[in-house]
C-alpha positions in Angstrom: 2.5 202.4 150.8 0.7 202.2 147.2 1.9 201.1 144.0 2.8 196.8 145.2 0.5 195.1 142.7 -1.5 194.0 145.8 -5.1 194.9 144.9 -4.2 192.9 141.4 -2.9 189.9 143.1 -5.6 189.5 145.4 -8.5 190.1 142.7 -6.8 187.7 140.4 -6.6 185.1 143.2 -10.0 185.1 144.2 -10.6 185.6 140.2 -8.7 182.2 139.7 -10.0 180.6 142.1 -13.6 180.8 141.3 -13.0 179.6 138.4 -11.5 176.4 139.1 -14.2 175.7 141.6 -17.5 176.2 140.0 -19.0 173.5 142.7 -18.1 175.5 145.3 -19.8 178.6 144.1 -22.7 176.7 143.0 -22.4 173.0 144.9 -23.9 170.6 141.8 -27.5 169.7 142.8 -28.0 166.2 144.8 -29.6 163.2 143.1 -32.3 163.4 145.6 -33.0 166.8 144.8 -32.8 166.1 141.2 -35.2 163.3 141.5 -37.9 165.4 143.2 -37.5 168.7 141.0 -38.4 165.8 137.6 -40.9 164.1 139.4 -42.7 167.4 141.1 -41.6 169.8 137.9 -40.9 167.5 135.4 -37.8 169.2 134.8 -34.3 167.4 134.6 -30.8 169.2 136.3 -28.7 169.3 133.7 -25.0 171.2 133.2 -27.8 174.6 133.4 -27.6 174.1 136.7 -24.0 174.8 137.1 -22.4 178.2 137.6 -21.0 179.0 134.4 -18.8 182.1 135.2 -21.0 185.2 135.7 -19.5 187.6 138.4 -21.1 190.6 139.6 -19.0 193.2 141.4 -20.4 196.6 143.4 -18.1 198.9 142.0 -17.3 202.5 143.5 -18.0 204.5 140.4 -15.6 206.5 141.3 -12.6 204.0 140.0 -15.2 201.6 138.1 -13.6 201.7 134.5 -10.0 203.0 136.1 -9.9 199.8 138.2 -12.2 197.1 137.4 -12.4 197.5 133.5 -8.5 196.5 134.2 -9.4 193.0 135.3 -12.2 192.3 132.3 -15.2 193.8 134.3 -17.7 195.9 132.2 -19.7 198.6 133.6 -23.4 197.6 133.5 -26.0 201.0 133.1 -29.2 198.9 133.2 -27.7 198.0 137.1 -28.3 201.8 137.8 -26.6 203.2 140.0 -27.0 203.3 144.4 -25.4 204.3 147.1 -23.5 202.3 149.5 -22.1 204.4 153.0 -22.1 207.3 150.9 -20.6 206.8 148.0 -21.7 205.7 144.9 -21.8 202.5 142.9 -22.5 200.9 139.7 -22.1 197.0 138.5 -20.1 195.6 136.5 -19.8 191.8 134.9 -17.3 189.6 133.9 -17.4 186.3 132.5 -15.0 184.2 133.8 -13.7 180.2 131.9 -14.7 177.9 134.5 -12.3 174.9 134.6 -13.2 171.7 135.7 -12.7 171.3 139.3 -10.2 169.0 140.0 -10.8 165.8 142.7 -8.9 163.8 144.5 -9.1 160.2 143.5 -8.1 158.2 146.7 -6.5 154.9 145.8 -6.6 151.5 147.3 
């Protein structure tokens, strides 16, 4: 059975998703962590530490720019090009607007 939408609705989910949880791609670094990296480096985290979008997919060549380019992705040359089980694939990169992850306040 082809033709459901079900490849769309799953890549936009996990699409979506991503993007409202930037800490869970990247968790934020801890303040002990942060603490050693300026005292040992003398380098401060700051927001360059967070994951600000960038997704890289393996993309069959075969259906790169029919499916992918679809859903924002751009094909990448400099990637090259590989094989994975036989068939071939490039990269492609999308940026995606990370949102603010939301928290839960707990109340008293």
């Amino acid at each position: 059975m082809t033709g459901l939408g079900l490849s769309q609705l799953l890549v936009n989910a996990a699409l979506s998703w991503a993007a409202e949880h930037p800490d869970d791609i990247l968790p934020p670094i801890s303040p002990t962590a942060a603490e050693h990296r300026k005292l040992e480096l003398g380098i401060a985290a700051d927001e360059d530490d967070r994951w600000k979008g960038l997704v890289l997919i393996h993309a069959q060549k075969a259906i790169a720019d029919k499916f992918w380019a679809k859903f924002g992705f751009v094909h990448d040359p400099s990637l090259g090009e590989w094989d994975e089980e036989g068939i071939a694939h490039v990269g492609m990169w999308k940026r995606l607007e990370v949102r603010p992850q939301r928290r839960l306040s707990i109340k008293p």
